[in-house]
C-alpha positions as CSV (number, residue, x, y, z in Angstrom):
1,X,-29.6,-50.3,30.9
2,X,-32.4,-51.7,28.4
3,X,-32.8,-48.3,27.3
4,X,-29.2,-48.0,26.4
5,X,-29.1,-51.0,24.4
6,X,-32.4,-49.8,22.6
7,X,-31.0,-46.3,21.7
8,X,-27.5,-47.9,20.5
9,X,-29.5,-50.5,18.1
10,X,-31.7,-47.9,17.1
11,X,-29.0,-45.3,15.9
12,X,-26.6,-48.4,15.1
13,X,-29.3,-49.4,12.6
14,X,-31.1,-46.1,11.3
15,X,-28.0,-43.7,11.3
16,X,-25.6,-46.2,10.2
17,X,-28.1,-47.0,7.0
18,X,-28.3,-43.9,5.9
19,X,-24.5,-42.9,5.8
20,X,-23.9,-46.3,4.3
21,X,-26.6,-45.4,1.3
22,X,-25.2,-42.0,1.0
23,X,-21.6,-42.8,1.6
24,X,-21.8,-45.8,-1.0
25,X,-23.2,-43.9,-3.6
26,X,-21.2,-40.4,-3.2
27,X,-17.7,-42.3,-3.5
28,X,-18.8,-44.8,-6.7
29,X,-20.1,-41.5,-8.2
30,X,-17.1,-39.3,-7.5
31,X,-14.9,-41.4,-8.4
32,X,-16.4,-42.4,-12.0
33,X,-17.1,-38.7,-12.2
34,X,-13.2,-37.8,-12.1
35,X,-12.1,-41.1,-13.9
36,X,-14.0,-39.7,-16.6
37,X,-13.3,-36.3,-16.8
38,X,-9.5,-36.2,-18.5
39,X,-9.3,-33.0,-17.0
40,X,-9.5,-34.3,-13.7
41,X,-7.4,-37.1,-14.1
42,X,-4.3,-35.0,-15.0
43,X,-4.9,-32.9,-11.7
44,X,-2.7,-34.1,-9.1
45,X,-4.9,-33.0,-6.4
46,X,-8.2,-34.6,-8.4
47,X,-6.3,-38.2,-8.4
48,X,-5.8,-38.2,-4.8
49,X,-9.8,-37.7,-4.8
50,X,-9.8,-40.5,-7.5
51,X,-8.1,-42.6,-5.5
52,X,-9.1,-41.8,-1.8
53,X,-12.9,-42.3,-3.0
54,X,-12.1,-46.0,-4.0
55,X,-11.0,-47.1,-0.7
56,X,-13.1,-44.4,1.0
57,X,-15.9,-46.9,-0.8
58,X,-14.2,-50.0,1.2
59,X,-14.5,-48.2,4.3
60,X,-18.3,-48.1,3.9
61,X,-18.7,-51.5,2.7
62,X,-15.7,-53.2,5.6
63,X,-16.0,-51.2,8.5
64,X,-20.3,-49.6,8.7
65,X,-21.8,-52.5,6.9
66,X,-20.9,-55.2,9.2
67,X,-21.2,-52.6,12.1
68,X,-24.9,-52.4,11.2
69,X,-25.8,-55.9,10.5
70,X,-24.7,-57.1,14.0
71,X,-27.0,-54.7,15.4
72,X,-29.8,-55.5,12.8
73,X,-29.8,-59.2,12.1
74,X,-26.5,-60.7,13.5
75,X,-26.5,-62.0,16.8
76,X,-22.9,-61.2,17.2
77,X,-20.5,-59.0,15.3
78,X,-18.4,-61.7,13.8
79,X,-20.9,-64.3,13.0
80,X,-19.7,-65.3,9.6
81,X,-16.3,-66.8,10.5
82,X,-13.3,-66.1,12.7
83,X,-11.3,-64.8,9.0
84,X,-13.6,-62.5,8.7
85,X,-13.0,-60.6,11.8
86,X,-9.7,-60.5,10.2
87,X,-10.4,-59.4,7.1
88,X,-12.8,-56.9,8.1
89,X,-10.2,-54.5,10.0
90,X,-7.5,-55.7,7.6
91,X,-9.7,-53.7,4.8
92,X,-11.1,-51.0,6.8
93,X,-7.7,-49.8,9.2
94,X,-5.8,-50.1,5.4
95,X,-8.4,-48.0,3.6
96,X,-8.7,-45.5,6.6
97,X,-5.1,-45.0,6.2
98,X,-5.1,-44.9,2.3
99,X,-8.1,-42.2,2.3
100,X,-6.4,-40.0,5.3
101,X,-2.8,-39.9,3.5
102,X,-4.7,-39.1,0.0
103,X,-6.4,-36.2,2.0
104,X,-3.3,-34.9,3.4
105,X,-1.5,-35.3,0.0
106,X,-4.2,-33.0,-1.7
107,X,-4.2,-29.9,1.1
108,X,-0.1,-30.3,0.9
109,X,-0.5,-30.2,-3.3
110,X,-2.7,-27.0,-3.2
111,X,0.5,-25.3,-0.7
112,X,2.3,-26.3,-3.8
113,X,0.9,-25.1,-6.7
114,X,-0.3,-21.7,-4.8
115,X,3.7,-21.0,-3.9
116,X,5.5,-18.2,-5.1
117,X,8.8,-20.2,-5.1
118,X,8.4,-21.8,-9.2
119,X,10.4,-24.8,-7.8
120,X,8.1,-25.5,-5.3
121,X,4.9,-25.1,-7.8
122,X,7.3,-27.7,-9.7
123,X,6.8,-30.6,-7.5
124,X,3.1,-30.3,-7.9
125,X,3.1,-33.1,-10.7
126,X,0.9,-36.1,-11.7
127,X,3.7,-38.0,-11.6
128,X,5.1,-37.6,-8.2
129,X,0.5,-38.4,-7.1
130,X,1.2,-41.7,-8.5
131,X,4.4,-42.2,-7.2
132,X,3.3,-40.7,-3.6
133,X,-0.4,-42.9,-4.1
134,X,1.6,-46.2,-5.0
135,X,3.8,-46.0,-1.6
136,X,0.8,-44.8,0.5
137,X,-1.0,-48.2,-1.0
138,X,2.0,-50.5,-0.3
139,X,2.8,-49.3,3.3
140,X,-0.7,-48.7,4.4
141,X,-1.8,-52.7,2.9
142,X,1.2,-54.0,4.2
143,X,0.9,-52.4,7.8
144,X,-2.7,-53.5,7.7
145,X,-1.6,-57.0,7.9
146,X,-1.0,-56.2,11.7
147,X,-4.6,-57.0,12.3
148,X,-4.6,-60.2,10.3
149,X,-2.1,-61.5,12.7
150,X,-3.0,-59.8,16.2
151,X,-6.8,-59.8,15.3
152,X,-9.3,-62.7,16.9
153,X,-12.2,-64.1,17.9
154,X,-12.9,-63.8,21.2
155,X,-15.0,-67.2,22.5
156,X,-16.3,-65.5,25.2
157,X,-18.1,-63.5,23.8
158,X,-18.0,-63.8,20.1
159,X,-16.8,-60.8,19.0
160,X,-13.3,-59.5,17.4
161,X,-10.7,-58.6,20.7
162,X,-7.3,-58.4,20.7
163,X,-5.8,-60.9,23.0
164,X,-2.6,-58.8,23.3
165,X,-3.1,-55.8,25.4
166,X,0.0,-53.9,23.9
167,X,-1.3,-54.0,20.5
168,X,-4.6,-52.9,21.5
169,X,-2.9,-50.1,22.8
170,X,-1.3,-49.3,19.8
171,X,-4.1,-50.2,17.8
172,X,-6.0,-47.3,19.7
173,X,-2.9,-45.1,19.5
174,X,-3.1,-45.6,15.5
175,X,-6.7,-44.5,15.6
176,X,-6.3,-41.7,17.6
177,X,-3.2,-40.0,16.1
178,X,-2.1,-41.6,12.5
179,X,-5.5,-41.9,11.3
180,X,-7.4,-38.9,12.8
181,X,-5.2,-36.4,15.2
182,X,-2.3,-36.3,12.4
183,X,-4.6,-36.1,9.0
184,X,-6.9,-33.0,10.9
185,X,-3.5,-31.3,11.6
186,X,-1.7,-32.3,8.4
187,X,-4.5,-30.8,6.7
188,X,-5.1,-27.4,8.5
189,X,-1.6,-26.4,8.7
190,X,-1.1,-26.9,4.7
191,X,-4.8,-25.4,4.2
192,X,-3.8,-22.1,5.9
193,X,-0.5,-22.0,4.3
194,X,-2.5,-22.3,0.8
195,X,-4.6,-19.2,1.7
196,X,-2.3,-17.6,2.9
197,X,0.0,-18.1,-0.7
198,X,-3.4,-16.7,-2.3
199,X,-4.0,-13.4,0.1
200,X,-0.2,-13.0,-1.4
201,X,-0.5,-13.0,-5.0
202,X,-3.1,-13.6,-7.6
203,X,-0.9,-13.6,-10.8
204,X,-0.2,-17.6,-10.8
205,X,-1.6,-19.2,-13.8
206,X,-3.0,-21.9,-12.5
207,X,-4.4,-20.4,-9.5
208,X,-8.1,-19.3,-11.6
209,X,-8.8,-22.5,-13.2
210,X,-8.2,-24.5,-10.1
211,X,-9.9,-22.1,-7.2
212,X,-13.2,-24.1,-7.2
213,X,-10.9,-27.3,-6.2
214,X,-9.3,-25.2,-3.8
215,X,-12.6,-24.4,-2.4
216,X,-13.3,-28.0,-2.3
217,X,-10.0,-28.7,-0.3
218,X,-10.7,-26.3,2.2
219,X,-14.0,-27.7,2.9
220,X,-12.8,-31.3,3.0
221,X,-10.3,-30.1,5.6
222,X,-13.1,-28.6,7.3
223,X,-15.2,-31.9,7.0
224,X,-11.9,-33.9,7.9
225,X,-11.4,-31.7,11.2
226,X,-15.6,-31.9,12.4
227,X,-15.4,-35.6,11.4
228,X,-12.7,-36.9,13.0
229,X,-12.0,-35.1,16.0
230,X,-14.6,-36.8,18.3
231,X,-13.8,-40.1,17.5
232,X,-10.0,-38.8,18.7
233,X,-11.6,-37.8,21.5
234,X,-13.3,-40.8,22.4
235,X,-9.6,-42.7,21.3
236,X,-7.6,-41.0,24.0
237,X,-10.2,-41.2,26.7
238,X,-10.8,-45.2,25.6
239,X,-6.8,-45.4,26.5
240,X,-6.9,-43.5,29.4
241,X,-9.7,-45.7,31.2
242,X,-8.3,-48.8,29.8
243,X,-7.6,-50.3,33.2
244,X,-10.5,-49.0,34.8
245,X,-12.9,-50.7,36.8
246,X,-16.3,-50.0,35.3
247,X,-19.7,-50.7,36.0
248,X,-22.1,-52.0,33.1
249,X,-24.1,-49.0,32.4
250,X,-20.7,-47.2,32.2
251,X,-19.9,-49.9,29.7
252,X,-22.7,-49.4,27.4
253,X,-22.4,-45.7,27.9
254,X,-18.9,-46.0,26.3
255,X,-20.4,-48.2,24.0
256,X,-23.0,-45.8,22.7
257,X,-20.3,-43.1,22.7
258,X,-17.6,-45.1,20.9
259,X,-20.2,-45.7,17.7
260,X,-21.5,-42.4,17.6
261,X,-18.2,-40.8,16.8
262,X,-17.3,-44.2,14.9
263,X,-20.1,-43.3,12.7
264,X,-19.7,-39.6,12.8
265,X,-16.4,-40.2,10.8
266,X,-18.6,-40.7,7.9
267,X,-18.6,-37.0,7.5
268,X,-14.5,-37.1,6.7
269,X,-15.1,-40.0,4.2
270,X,-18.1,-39.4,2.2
271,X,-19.0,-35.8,2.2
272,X,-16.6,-34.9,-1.3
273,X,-18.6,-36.0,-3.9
274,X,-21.2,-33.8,-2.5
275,X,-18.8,-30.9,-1.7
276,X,-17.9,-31.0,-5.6
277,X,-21.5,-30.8,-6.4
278,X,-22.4,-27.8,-3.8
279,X,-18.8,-25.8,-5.2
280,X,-17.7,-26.7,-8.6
281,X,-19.7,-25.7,-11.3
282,X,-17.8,-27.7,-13.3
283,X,-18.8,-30.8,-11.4
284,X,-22.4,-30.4,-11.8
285,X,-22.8,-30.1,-15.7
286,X,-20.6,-33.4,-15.5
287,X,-23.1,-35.3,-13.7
288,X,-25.6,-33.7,-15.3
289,X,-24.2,-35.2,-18.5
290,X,-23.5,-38.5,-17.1
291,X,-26.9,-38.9,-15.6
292,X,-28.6,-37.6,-19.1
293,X,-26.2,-39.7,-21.4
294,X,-27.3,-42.9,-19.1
295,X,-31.1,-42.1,-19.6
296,X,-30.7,-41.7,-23.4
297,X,-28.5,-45.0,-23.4
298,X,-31.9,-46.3,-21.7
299,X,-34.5,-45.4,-24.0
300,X,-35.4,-48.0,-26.7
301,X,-35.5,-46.9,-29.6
302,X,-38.3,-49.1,-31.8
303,X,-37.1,-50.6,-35.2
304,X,-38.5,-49.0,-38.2
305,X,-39.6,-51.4,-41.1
């Protein structure tokens, strides 16, 4: 059992630092990467990016930062206050959700613009990303308010639990399918129907300029599906032996599973920016820029009398 609990605090606190310091810094840069870049801005598929990176960002800081400080200087997971257990799954289950739908939204944009059918390539617009982005934000925020309500402290133990069996439940169901079955499948289907548009005809316009995005939407559907799936996994098999009798070396066994694929998730959420620097030529002069333009901006330059 003690060697459990070492080998959970030990990847808890080495693992989880390292894809918050890698995570955290690949979603700030992407996204002020793509802000910048007008191009990239008035690319349907590039907003979704835009905007899945920003919350993507909130998933970092809401749900892995907090996981690792209870492990590494917290006694208990929700140490600070009750309103931050709250909070803290208010942000990250709202983000999750934000980021997954964004996802989705760009493998289901690249069917579009790779169709035959000119009608179809027509609903491929900025204009409907900012419409289908402003809905995703409203009913993903609002639905996150679930866990503000049902959410507590537990004074048992001192950690967040949800007194209501149903909702945890659902709350597991959410996990499993809205947030990581559906996106995986949502984004494979709509992949392959992409390639297969391109094995059909190279003559579209648009299809040369934007094939290193493409290649950067396949591989986050890639990433999305490696990510996410064991944490599904773990999802349906966490319902399944919900009333279970359980011994407490089973416990901490589930434990050690649960944050491994929690953490493995990471993959999904912050591997893009460095897909886009891998894959897009393009990408890589801009940061090149970036970075050189901020170390000239730097350099003092002495007065001259």
């Amino acid at each position: 059992m003690t060697s459990l609990v070492f080998i959970n605090q030990m990847i808890v606190i080495y693992f989880g630092a390292f894809i918050i310091i890698v995570g955290v810094f690949g979603t700030v840069m992407q996204a002020f990467i793509l802000m910048a870049a007008r191009y990239y801005r008035k690319t349907p598929s590039t907003f979704y990016f835009i905007v899945a990176s920003i919350h993507e960002c909130g998933i970092f800081i809401a749900a892995y930062l907090p996981l690792v400080l209870s492990v590494s200087v917290l006694t208990s997971r929700t140490e600070v206050f009750a309103l931050w257990c709250k909070l803290r799954y208010f942000f990250a289950i709202s983000c999750s959700a934000i980021s997954s739908s964004c996802g989705c939204m760009a493998a289901i944009d690249q069917f579009l613009i790779t169709s035959q059918n000119a009608r179809i390539r027509q609903l491929s617009s900025i204009k409907n990303a900012y419409r289908a982005c402003f809905s995703f934000a409203i009913i993903w925020w609002l639905h996150g308010t679930l866990w503000i309500y049902y959410q507590e402290m537990s004074p048992i133990t001192h950690s967040c639990a949800y007194p209501s069996d149903t909702f945890f439940i659902y709350a597991v169901f959410f996990m499993c399918i809205i947030l990581c079955g559906a996106p995986c499948l949502i984004m494979v289907v709509f992949g392959l129907l992409a390639n297969r548009n391109i094995k059909k005809t190279t003559c579209l316009s648009r299809l040369h300029i934007d094939r290193q995005l493409m290649i950067v939407v396949f591989i986050q559907v890639l990433l999305t599906l490696i990510g996410l799936t064991p944490y599904t996994g773990y999802s349906a098999y966490k319902t399944i032996t919900f009333y279970f009798q359980k011994t407490a070396d089973q416990r901490l066994m589930d434990t050690l599973v649960g944050n491994i694929t929690y953490m493995f998730c990471s993959v999904a959420y912050g591997g893009r920016f460095y897909i886009f620097l891998y894959s897009s030529s393009r990408f890589r002069r801009m940061v090149k820029d970036r970075v050189l333009s901020w170390r000239r901006a730097r350099r003092i330059i002495p007065l001259t009398r």
